[in-house]
C-alpha positions in Angstrom: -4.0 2.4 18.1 -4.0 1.2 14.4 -1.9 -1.8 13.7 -0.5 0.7 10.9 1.9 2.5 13.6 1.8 -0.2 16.5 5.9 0.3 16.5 6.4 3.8 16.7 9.4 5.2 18.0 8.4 6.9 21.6 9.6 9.6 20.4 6.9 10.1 17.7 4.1 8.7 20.5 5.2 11.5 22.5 5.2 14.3 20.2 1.6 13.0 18.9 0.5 14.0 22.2 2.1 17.2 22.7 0.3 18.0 19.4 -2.6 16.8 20.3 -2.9 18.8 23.9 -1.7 21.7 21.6 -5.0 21.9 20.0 -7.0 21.9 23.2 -4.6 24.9 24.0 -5.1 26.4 21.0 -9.0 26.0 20.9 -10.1 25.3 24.3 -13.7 25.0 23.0 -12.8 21.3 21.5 -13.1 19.7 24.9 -16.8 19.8 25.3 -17.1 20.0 21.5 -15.5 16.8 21.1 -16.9 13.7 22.7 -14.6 10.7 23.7 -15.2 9.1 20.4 -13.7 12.2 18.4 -10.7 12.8 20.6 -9.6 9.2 20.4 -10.2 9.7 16.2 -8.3 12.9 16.7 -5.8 11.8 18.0 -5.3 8.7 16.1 -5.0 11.2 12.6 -2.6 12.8 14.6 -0.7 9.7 15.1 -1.2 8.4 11.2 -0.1 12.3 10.3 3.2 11.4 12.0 3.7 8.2 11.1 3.5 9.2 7.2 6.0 12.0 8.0 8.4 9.8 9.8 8.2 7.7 7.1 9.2 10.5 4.7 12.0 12.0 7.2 13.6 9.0 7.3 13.3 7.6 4.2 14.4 11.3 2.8 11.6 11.4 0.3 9.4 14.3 0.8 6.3 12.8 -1.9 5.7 10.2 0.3 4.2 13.0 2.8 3.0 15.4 0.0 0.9 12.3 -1.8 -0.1 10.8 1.6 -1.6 15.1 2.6 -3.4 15.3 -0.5 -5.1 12.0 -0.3 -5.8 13.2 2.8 -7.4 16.2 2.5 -9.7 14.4 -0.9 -10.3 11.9 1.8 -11.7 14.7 4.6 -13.8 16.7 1.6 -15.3 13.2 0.8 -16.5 12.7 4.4 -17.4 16.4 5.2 -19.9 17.2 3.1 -21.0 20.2 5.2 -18.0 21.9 5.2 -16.5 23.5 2.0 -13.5 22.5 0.4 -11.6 26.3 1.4 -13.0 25.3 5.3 -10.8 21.6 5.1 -8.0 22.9 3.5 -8.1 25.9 6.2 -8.3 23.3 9.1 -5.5 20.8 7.1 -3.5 23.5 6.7 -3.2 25.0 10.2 -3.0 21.7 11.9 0.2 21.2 9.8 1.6 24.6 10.9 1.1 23.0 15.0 2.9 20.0 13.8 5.3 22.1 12.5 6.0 24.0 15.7 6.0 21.2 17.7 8.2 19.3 15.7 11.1 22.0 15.5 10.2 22.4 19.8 10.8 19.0 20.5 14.2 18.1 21.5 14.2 14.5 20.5 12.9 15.0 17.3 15.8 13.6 15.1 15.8 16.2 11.8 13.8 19.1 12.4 14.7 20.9 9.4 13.6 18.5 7.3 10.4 17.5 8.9 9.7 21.0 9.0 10.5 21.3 4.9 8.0 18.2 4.5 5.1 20.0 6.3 5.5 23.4 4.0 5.7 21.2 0.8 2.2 19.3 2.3 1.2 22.9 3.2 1.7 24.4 -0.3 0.5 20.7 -2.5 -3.0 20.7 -0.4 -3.2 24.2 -1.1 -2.6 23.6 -4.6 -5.1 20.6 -4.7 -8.1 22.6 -3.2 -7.6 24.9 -6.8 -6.9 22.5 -9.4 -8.7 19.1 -8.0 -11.2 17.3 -10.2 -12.8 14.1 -9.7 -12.8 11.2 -12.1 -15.4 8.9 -12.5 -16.2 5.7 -10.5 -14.6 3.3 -12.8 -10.5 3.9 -14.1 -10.0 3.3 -17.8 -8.2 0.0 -18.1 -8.1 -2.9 -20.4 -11.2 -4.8 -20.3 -12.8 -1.8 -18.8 -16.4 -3.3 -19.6 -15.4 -6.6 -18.1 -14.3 -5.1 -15.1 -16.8 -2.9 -14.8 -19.6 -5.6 -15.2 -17.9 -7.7 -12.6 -18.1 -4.7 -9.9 -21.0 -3.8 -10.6 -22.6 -7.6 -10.0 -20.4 -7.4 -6.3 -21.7 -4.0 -5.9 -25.0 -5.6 -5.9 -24.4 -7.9 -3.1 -24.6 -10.9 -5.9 -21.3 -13.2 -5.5 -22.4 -16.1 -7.0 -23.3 -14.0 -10.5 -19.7 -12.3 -9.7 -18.3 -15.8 -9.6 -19.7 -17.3 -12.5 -18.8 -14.0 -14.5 -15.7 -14.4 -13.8 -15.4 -18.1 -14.9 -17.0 -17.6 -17.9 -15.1 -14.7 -19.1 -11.5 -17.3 -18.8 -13.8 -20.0 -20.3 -14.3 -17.4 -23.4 -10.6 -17.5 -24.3 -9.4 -14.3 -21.9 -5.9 -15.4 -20.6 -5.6 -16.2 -16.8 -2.8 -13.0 -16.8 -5.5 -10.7 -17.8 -8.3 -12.2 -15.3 -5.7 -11.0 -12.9 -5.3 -7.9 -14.3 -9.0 -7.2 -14.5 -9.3 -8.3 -10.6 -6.2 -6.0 -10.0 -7.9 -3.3 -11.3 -11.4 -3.9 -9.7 -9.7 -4.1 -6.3 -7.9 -0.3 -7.1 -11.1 0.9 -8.5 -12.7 -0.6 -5.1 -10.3 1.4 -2.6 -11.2 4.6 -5.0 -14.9 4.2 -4.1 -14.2 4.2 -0.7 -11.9 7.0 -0.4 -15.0 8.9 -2.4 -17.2 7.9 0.5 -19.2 6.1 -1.9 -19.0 2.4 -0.6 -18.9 1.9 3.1 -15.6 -0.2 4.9 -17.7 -3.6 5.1 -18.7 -3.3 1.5 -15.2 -3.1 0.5 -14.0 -5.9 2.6 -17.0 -7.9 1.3 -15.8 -7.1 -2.3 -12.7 -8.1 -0.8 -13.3 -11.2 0.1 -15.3 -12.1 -2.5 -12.9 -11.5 -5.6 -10.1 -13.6 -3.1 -12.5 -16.5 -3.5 -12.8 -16.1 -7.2 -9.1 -16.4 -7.4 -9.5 -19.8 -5.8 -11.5 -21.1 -8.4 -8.0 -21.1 -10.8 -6.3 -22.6 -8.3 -6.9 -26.3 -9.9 -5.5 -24.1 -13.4 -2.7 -22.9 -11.6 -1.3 -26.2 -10.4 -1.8 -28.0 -12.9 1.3 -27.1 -14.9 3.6 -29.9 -13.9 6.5 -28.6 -16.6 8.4 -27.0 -13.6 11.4 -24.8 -14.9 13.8 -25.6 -11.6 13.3 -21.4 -9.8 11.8 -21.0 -6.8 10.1 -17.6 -5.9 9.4 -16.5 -2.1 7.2 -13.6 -1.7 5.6 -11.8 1.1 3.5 -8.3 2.1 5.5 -6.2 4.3 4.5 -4.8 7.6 1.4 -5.4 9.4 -1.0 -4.6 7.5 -3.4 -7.5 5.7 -3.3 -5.7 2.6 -1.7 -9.2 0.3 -4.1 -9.9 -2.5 -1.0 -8.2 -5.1 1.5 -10.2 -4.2 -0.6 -13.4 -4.1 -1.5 -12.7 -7.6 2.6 -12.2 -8.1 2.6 -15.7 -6.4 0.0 -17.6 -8.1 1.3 -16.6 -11.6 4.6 -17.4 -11.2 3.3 -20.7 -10.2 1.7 -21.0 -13.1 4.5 -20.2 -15.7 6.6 -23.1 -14.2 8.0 -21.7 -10.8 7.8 -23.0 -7.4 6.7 -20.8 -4.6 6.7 -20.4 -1.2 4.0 -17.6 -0.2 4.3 -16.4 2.9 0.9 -14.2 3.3 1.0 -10.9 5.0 2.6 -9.5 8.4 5.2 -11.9 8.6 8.1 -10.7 11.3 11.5 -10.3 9.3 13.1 -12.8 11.0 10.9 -15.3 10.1 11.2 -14.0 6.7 15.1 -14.5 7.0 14.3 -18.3 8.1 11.9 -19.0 5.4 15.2 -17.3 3.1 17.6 -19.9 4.9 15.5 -22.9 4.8 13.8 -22.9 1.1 17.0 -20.7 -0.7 14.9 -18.8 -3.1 16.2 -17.5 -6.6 14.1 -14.5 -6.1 12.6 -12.6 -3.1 9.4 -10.4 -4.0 8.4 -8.2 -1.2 5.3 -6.1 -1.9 4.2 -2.6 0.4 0.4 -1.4 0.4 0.9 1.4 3.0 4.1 3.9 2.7 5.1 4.0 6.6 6.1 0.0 5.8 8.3 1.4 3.3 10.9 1.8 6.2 10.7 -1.8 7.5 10.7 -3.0 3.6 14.3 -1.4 3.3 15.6 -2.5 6.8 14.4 -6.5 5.1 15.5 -5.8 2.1 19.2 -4.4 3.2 19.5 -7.8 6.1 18.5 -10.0 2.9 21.2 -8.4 0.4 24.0 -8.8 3.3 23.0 -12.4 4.4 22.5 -13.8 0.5 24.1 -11.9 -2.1 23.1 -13.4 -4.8 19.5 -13.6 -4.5 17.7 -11.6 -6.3 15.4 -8.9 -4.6 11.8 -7.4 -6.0 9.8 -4.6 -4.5 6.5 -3.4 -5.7 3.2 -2.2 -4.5 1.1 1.0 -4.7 3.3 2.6 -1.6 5.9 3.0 -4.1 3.5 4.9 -6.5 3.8 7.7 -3.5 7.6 8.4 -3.8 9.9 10.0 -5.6 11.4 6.7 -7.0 13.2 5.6 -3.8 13.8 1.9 -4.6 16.4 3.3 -7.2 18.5 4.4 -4.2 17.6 0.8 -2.4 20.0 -2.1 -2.9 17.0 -4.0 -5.0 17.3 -5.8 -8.1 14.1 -4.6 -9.7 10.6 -2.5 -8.7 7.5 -3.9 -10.7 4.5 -2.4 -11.3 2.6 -5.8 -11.7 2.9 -9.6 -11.9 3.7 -10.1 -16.1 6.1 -7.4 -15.8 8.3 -8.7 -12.7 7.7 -12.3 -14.3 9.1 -11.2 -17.7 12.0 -9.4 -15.8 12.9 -12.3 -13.4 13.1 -14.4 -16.7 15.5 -12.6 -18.6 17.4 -12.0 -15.5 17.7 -15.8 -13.8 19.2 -16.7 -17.8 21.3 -14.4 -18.0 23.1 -15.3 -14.0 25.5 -17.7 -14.8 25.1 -21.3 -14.5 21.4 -20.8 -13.0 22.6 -21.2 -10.1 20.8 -20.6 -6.5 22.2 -18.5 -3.9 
């Protein structure tokens, strides 16, 4: 099982396999159709398809399910290439009407009604999608498009060291540090687009990865180096357990930089070690960032047990999994959501002068 939904409820592990059996019932033709390797990849969708609608029930924002089924269904006519895009969104569709049945059948199931309301607005947005879909192109307009573009390129090649020394040279030629993070930022987004076009494989994009990770580390001397420290400490973590963390240790390292201390706590970090590393190091702001919308719900549960244990600390949230909803940190006790690192910097600046006295919680 993915690490993604390792902490199901039962309840949702046992209606994934009542859905699951359904389709063997359903289409009895799928057991000697399917080898081992495809049931177990069945049945993990099934699971993910759950999880993202848990997720949404709970969280009572329906686009989290909605954006998460049409990424989906891109994702499937990326990979199926034999089958048309009316055949996927035939098969997305009617897999969604057995989850539905089994949903509103299951007596554990915790709000039907509204589950069942998700799956007809998936229903009806991958319906929509199959009609009005069109695909962009490889690289997303964004300042210093021909920068990043010529570093991807040099890392689509395989050649790191060119990558490296591309990078290095391109701060050397006056670009500020902020926007070498941007351009990374945007190289790593345009690098999870490729993939979910089938058009890099999962090794290449954990290569690319890996590789832009290390050219962060050659600022590192840069980002220390600025002994003018303004007194603010920032701690800041990814959510969940997922590894996605180079966002929020971009957050990290450029607060550093500006004049902050920070405490960085990487990703998958339990929340009560989170609650420790609150206690021990008293932060004047907490930055917790979410990659993939079924963390979401623990962000909220860390977020709400930070807000009632130190009041006055002030709380950040940001992360594409917020890009999927409907705006839900507005109804979260947070202080702020940021898109990226200059605009939560700029906004923790103006906020820590204006609490009185400076003071920490």
């Amino acid at each position: 099982m993915s690490l993604l939904f390792q902490n199901l409820p039962e309840e949702i592990i046992s209606l994934s396999r009542k859905i699951y059996g359904r389709h063997f019932e359903l289409d009895p033709k799928l057991a000697d159709e399917y080898d081992n390797r495809q049931k177990r990849m069945m049945y993990n969708d099934i699971l993910y398809n759950l999880g993202y609608l848990d997720a949404a029930v709970r969280l009572g924002d329906e686009k989290i399910f909605t954006e998460y089924s049409v990424w989906l269904y891109r994702l499937l006519c990326h990979l199926m290439k034999n089958f048309s895009r009316d055949k996927i969104r035939d098969q997305m569709t009617a897999h969604f009407s057995v989850m539905r049945s089994a949903v509103l059948e299951d007596p554990f199931f915790y709000d039907k009604e509204k589950a069942a309301v998700y799956l007809d607005l998936a229903t009806e947005a991958v319906i929509r999608d199959c009609d009005e879909y069109t695909e962009s192109g490889d690289f997303s307009m964004t300042e210093h498009f021909e920068i990043k573009k010529q570093y991807l390129e040099t890392l689509l090649n395989n050649d790191t060291k060119k990558a490296m020394d591309f990078i290095s040279d391109t701060l050397k030629s006056g670009v500020k540090l902020e926007d070498i993070y941007k351009i990374l930022e945007g190289a790593m987004h345009d690098v999870g687009d490729l993939w979910h076009k089938n058009k890099i494989s999962v090794d290449k994009e954990h290569y690319i990865t890996s590789a832009t990770q290390t050219a962060m580390s050659q600022f590192y001397p840069i980002i220390y180096s600025n002994t003018e420290k303004n007194g603010y400490l920032l701690l800041s973590c990814a959510v969940g357990s997922e590894l996605h963390e180079m966002g929020i240790r971009m957050i990290s390292d450029l607060f550093e930089y500006h004049g902050w201390d920070t405490v960085y706590l990487g990703a998958a970090v339990p929340m009560g070690d989170i609650l420790s590393a609150i206690e021990e190091n008293r932060p004047d702001l907490i930055a917790l960032s979410v990659t993939m919308p079924p963390h979401l719900v623990l962000c909220k549960e860390i977020a709400d047990s930070i807000r009632e244990l130190y009041p006055r600390v002030l709380i950040a949230v940001g992360g594409r999994a917020f890009t999927t909803t409907g705006k839900i940190w507005e109804k979260w006790d947070v202080d702020v959501y940021a898109e990226d690192a200059q605009q939560l910097l700029a906004w923790a600046e103006r906020a820590i002068a204006e609490k009185a006295g400076g003071k920490r919680i």
